[in-house]
Backbone as CSV, one residue per row, in Angstrom:
resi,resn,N_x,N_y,N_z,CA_x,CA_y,CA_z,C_x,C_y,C_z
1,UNK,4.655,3.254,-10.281,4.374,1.875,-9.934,4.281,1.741,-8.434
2,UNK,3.394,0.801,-8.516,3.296,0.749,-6.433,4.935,0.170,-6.215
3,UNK,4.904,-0.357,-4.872,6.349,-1.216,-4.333,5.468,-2.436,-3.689
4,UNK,6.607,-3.245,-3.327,6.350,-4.951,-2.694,7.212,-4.773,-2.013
5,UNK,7.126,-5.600,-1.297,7.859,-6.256,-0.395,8.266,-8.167,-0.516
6,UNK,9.220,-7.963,-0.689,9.782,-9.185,-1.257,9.614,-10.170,0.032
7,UNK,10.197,-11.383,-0.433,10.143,-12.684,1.015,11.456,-12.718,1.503
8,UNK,12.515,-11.655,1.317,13.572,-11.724,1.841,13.334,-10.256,3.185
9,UNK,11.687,-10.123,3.112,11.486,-9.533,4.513,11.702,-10.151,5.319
10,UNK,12.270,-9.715,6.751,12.398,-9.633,8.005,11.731,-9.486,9.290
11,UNK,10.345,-9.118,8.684,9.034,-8.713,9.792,9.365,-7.956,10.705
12,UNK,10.478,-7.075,10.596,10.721,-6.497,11.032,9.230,-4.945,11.845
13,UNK,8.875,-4.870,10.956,7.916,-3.536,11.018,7.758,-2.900,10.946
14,UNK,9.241,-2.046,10.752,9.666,-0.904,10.132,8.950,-0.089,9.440
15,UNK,8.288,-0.798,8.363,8.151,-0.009,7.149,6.371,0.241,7.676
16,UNK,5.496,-0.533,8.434,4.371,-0.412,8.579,3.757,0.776,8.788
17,UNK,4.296,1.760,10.194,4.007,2.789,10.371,4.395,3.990,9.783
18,UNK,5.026,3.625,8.951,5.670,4.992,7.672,4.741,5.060,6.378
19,UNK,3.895,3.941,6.259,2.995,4.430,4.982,1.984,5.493,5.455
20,UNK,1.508,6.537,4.500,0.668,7.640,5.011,-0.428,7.300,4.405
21,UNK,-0.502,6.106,3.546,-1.713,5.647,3.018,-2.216,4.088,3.378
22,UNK,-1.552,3.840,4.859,-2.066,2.289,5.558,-1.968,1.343,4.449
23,UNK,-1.227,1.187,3.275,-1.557,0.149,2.704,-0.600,-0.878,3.106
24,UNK,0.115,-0.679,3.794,0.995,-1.878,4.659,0.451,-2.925,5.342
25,UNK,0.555,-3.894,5.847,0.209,-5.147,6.627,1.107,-5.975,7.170
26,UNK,0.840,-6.589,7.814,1.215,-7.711,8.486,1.211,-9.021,7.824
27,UNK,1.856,-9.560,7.718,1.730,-11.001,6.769,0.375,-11.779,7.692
28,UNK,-0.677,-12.330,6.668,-2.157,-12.660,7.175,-2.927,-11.882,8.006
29,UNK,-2.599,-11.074,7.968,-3.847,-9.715,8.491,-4.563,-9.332,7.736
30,UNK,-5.925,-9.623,7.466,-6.572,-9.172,6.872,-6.749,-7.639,6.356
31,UNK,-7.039,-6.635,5.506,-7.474,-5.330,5.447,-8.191,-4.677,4.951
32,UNK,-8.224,-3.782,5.107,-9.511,-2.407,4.307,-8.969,-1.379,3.665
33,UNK,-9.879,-1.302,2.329,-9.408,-0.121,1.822,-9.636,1.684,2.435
34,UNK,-10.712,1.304,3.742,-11.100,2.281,4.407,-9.878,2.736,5.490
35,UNK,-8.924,1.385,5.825,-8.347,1.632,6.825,-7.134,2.892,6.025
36,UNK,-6.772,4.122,7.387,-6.101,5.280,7.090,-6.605,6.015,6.122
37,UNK,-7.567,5.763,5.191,-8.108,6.674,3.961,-9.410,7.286,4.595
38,UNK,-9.935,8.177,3.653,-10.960,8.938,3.783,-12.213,7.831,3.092
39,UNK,-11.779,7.044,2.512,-12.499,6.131,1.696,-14.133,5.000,2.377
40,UNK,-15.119,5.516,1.980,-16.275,4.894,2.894,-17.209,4.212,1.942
41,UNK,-18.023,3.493,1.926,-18.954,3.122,0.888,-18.497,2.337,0.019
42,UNK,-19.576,2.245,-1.137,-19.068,1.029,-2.489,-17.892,2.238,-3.233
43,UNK,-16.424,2.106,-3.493,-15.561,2.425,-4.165,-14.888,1.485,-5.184
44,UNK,-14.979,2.519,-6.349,-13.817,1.765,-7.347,-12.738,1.864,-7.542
45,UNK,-11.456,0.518,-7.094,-10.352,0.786,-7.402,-9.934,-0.045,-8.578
46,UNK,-8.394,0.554,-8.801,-8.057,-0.151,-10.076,-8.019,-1.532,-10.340
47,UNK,-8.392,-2.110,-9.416,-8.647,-3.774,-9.267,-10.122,-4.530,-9.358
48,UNK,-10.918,-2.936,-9.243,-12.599,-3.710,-9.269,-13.105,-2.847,-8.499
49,UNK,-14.394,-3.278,-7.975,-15.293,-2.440,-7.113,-15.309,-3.321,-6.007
50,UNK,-15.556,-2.243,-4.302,-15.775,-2.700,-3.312,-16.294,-2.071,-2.373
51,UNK,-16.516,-2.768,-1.085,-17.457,-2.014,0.182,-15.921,-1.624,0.843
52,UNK,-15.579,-0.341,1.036,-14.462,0.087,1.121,-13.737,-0.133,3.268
53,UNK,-15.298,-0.323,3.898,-15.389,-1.263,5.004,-15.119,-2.489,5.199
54,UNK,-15.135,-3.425,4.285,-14.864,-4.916,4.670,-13.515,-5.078,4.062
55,UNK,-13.357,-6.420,4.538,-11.991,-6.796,5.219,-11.869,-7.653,3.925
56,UNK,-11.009,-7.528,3.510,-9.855,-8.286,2.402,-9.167,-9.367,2.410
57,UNK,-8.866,-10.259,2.229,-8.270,-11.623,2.454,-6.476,-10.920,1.919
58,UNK,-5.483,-11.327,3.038,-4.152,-11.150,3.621,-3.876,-11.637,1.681
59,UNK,-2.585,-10.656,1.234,-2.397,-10.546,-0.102,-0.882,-11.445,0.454
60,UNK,-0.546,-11.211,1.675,1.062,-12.566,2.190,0.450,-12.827,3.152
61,UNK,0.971,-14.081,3.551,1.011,-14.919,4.847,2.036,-14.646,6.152
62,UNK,3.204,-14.795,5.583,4.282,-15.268,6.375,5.072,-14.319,5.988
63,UNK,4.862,-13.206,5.413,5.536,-11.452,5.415,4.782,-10.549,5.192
64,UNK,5.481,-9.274,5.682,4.892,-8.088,5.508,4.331,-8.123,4.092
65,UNK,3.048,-7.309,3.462,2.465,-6.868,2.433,2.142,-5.769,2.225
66,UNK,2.067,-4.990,0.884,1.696,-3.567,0.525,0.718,-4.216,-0.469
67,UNK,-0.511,-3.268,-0.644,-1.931,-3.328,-0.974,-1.871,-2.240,-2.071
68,UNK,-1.528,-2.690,-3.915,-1.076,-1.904,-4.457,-2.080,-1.145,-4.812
69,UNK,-3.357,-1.278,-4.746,-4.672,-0.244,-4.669,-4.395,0.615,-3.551
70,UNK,-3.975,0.650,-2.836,-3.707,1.546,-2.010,-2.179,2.292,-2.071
71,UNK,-1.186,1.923,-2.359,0.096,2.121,-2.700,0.223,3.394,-3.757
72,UNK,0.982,4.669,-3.192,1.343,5.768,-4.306,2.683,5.759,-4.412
73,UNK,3.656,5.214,-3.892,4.704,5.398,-3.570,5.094,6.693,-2.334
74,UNK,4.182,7.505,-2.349,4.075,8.188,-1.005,4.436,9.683,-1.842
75,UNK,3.718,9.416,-2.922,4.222,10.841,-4.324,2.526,11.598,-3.170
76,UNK,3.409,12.747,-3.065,1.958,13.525,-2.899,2.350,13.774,-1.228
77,UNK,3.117,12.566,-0.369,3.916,13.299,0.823,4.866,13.543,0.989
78,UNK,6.157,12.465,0.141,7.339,12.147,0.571,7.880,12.336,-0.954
79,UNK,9.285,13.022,-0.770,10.220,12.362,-1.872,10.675,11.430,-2.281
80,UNK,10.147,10.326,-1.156,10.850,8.932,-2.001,9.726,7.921,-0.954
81,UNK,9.848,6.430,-1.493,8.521,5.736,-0.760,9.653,5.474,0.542
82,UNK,8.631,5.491,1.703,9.339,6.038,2.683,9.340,4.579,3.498
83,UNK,8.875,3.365,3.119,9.059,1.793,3.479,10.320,1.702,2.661
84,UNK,10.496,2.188,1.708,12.103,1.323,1.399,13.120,1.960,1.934
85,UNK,12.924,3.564,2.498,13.613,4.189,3.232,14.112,3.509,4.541
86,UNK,13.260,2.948,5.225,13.823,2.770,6.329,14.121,0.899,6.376
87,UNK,13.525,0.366,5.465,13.571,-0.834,5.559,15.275,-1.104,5.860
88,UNK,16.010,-2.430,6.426,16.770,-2.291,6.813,17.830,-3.724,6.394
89,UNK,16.700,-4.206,5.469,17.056,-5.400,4.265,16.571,-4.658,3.083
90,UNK,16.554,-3.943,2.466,16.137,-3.289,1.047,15.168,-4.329,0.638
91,UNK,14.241,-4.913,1.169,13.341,-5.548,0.837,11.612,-5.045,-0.221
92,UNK,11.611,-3.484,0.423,10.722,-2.674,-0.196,11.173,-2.493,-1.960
93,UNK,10.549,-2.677,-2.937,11.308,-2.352,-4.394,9.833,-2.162,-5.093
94,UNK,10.289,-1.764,-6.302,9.162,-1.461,-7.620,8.257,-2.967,-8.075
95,UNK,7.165,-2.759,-7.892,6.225,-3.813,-8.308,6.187,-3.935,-9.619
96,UNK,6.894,-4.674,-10.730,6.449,-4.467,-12.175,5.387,-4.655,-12.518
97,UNK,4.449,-5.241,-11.913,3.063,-5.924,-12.281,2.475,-4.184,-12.015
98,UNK,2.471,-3.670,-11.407,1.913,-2.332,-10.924,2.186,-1.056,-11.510
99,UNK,2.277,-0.947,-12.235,3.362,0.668,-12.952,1.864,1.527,-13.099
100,UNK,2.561,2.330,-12.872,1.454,4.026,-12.836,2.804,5.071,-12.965
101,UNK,1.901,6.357,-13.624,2.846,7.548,-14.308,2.603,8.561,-12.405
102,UNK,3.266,9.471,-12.392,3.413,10.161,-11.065,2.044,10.855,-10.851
103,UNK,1.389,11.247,-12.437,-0.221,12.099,-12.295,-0.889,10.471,-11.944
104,UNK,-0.846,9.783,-11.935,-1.612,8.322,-11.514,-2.024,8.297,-10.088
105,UNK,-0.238,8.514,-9.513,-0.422,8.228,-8.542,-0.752,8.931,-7.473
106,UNK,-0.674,10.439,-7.935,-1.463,11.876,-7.413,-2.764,11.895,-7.319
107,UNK,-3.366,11.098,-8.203,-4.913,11.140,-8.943,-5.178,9.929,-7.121
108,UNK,-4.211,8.912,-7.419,-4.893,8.178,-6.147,-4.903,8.231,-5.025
109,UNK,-3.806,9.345,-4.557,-3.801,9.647,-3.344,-4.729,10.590,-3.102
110,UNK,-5.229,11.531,-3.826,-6.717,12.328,-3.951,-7.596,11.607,-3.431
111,UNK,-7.830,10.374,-4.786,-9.219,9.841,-4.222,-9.544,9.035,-2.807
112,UNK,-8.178,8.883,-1.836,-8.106,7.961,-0.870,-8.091,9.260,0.361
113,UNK,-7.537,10.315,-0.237,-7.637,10.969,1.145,-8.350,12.316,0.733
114,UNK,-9.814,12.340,0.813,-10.830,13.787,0.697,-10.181,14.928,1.343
């Protein structure tokens, strides 16, 4: 399953530069599925199809966000997702809306990084 970030974030920032797959944000920052991936052109993710260049409408406002099309839990770099590691309010946790098996989430870190 991907992770969230709950509203008992801190904006801290912590957790931003520790994803190895950019799916982190800034609360209202727009993003791309191109940004940190190998990912270019019309791509399909598990949410639909897109121009893997244009910019995404902010999934939070007023906290940090993880982009669960982009989200592996960090299976494929890390032993454990490495935003709840350092987070410093345990704010990072399991998305139930999101569940994927560990070959899922291997399969997506493939297709994001050639």
């Amino acid at each position: 399953m991907a992770i969230m970030i709950t509203d008992e974030c801190i904006n801290c920032g912590a957790c931003e530069p520790e994803c190895p797959n950019n799916a982190i944000y800034e609360g209202g920052t727009e993003w791309r599925f191109s940004d940190g991936t190998s990912l270019k052109g019309q791509i399909t993710a598990p949410s639909g199809s897109y121009d893997a260049e244009q910019t995404q409408e902010p999934k939070a406002m007023d906290v940090y966000y993880i982009v669960s099309d982009k989200c592996t839990e960090c299976v494929g770099f890390h032993d454990e997702p490495q935003c709840a590691a350092v987070c410093p309010v345990d704010c990072c946790v399991d998305d139930p809306d999101h569940r994927e098996t560990e070959e899922q989430l291997l399969a997506k870190k493939e297709y994001m990084h050639i």
